[in-house]
C-alpha positions as CSV (number, residue, x, y, z in Angstrom):
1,X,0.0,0.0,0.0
2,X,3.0,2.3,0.7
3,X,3.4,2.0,-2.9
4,X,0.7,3.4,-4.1
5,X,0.5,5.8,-1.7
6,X,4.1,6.9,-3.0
7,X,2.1,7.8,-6.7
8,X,0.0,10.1,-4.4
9,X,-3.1,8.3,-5.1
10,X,-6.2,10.7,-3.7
11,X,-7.4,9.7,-0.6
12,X,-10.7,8.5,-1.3
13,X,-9.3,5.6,-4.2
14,X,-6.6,4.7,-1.1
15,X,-9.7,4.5,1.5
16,X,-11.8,2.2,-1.0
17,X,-8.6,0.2,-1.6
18,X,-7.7,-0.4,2.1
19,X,-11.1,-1.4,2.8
20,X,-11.3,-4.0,-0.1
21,X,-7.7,-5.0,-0.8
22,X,-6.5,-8.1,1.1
23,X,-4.1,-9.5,-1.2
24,X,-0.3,-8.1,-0.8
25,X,1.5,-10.3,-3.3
26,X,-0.1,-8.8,-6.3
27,X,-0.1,-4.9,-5.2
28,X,2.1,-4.7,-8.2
29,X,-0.6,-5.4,-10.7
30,X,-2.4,-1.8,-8.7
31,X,0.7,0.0,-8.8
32,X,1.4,-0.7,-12.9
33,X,-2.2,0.7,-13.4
34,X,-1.5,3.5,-11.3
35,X,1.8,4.5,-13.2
36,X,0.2,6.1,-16.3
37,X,-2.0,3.0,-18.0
38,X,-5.0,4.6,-15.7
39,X,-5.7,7.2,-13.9
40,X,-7.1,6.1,-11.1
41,X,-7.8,9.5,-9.1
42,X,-10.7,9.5,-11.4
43,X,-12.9,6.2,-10.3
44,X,-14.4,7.8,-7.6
45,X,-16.2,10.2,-10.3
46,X,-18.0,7.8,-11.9
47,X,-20.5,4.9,-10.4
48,X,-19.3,2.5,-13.2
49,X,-15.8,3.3,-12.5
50,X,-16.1,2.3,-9.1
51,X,-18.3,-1.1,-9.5
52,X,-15.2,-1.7,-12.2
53,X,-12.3,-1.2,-10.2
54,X,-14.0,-3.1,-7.0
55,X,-14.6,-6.0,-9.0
56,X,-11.0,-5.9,-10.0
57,X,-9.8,-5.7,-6.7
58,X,-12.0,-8.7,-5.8
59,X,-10.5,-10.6,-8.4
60,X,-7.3,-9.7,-7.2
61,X,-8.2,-10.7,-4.2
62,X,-7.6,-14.2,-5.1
63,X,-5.1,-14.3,-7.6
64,X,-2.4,-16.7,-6.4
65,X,0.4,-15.6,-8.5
66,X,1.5,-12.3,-10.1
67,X,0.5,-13.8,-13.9
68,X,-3.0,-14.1,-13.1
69,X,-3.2,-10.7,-11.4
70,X,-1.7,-9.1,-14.7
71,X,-4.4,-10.9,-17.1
72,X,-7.1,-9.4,-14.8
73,X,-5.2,-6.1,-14.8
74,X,-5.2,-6.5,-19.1
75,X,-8.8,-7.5,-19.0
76,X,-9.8,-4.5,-16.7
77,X,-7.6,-2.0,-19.0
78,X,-9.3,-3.5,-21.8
79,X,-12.5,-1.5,-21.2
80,X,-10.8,1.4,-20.9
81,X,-12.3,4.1,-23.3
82,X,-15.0,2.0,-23.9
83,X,-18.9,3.5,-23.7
84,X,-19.8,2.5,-20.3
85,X,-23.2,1.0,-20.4
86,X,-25.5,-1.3,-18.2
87,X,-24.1,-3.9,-21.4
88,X,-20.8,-3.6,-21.2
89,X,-21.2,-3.6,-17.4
90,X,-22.6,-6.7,-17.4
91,X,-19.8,-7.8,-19.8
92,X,-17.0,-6.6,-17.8
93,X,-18.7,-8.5,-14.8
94,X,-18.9,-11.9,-16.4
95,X,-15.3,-11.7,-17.5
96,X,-13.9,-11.1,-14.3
97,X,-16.1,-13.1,-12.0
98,X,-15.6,-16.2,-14.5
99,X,-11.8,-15.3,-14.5
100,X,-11.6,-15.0,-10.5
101,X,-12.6,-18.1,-9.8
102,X,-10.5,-19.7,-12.6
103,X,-6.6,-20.6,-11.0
104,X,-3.4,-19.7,-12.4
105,X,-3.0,-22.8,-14.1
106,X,-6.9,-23.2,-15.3
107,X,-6.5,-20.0,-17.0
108,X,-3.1,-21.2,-18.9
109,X,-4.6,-24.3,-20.4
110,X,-7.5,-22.1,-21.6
111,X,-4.8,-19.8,-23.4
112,X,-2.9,-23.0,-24.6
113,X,-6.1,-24.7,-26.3
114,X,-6.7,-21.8,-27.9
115,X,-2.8,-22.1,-29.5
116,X,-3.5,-25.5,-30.2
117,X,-6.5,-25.4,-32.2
118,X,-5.0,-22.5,-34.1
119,X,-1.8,-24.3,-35.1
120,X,-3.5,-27.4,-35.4
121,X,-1.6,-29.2,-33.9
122,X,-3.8,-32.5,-33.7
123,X,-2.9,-32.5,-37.4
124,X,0.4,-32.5,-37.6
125,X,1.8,-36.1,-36.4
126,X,4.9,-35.8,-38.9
127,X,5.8,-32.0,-38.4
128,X,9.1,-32.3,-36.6
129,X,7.9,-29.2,-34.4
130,X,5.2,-31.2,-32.9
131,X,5.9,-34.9,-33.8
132,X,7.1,-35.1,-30.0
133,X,3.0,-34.4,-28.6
134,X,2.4,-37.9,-30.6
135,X,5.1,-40.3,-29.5
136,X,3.2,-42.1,-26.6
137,X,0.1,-42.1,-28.6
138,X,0.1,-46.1,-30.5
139,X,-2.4,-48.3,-33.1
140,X,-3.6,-49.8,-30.3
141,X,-6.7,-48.4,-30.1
142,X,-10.1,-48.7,-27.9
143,X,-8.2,-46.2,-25.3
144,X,-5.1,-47.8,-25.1
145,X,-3.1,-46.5,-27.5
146,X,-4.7,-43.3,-27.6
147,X,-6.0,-40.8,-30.5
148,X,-4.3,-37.8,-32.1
149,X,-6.5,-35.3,-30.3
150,X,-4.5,-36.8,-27.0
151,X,-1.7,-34.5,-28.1
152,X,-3.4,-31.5,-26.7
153,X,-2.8,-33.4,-23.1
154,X,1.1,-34.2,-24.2
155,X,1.3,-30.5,-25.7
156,X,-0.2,-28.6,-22.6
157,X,2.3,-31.0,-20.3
158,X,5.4,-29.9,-22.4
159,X,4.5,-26.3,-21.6
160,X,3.5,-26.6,-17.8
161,X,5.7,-29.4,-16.6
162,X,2.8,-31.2,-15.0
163,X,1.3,-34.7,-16.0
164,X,-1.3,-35.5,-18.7
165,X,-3.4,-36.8,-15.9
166,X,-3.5,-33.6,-13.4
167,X,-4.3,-31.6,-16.9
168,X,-7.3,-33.8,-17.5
169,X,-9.1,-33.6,-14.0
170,X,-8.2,-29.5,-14.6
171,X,-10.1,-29.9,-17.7
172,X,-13.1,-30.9,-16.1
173,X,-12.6,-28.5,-13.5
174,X,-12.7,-26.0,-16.4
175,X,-16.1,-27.1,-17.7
176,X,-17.4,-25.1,-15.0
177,X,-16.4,-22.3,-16.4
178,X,-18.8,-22.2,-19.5
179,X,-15.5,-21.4,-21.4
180,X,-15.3,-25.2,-22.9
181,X,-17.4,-27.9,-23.4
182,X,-16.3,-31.6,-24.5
183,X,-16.9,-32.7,-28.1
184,X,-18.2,-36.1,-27.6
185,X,-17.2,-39.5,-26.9
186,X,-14.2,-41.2,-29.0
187,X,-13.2,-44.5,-27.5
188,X,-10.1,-44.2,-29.0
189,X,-8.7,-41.4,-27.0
190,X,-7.3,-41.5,-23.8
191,X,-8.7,-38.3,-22.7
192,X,-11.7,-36.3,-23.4
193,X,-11.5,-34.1,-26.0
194,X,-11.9,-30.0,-25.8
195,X,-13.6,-27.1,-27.8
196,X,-14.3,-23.8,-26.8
197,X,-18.3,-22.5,-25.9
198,X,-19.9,-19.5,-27.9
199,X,-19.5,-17.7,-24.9
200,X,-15.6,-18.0,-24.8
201,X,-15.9,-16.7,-28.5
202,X,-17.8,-14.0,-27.4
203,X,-15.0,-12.5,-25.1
204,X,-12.3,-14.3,-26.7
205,X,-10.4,-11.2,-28.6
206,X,-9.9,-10.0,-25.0
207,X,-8.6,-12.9,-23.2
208,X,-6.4,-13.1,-26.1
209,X,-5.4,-10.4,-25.4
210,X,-4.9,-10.1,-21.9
211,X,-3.1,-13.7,-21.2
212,X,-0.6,-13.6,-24.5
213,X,0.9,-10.7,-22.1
214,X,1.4,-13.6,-19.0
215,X,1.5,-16.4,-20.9
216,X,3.4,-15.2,-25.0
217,X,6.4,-17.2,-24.3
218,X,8.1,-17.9,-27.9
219,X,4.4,-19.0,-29.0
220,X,2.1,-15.6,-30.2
221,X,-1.2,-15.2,-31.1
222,X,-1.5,-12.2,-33.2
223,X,-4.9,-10.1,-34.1
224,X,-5.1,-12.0,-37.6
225,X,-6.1,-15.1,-35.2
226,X,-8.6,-13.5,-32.9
């Protein structure tokens, strides 16, 4: 809080920010929006401003790790000079209450399907970029051997160094989200297949957006894929 206090914040932003702000390790997220990306001595001036930035700091609230805090800092800046509207209100809201309850790693495998579909990987068995996703997947078939939209679980374990397993049982963790949905049953795989909802399309150009600043690496989605 010294911090922000330090960018001579007015009082009455600090006062609503004492009162609502409980989470310490991502005050850095509050301080890059105070450094020139929004000004923040404004919010008190406006009702939607304020019902914004509280559900931002609620959301903060229970970020777990500095990444997530900065996707829901990007989603929140992403409405900046926007009309503000009962709509886009409501918009704003479903973003950040869906993306709040989502962790770190939930939100990740969201950003990394979206890479997958749009490099197709599933198709691409002989590209020596992504030949690696398909090496435990065999002939065998009837779920033993596994089918080629199993490399999704192989690619996503690559990239977060945690077994195909734990990404499944986040997968259906994520279903709760409305954000995915599964595509049917194929005995062949040995995991459940992914797609993304309507409603993920809906707000998808902004979570683009937002996680390719957390999550880029050396793998970029530009606006000609959104």
């Amino acid at each position: 809080m010294d911090a922000l206090i330090a960018l001579k914040i007015a009082n009455p932003v600090i006062n609503l920010i004492k009162n609502t702000f409980t989470n310490c390790k991502v005050e850095s997220a509050l301080v890059e929006l105070a450094q020139g990306k929004k000004n923040i001595n404004e919010i008190c001036n406006n009702h939607s401003d304020i019902y914004r930035f509280r559900m931002l700091i609620d959301s903060l609230n229970k970020a777990s790790t500095l990444k997530k805090a900065n996707v829901l800092k990007d989603l929140y800046l992403s409405f900046e000079g926007e009309d503000k509207t009962d709509e886009s209100d409501d918009l704003f809201y479903e973003i950040l209450s869906i993306l709040g309850e989502l962790s770190e790693r939930e939100i990740r495998i969201i950003y990394l399907l979206e890479l997958f579909y749009n490099e197709d990987i599933q198709n691409k068995k002989d590209d020596e970029k992504y030949s690696k996703y398909f090496l435990e997947i065999t002939d065998e078939g009837f779920g033993e051997g596994g089918d080629k939209s199993d490399s999704f679980y192989y690619f996503v374990s690559e990239k977060m160094e945690i077994k195909p397993v734990i990404i499944f049982g986040l997968m259906k963790r994520l279903e709760r989200s409305g954000l995915i949905v599964t595509t049917g049953i194929n005995g062949n795989a040995k995991f459940q297949e992914y797609r993304h909802t309507a409603l993920y399309n809906e707000i998808k150009s902004r979570l683009i957006l937002a996680m390719e600043n957390s999550y880029g690496e050396e793998n970029t989605l530009t606006s000609d894929d959104i």
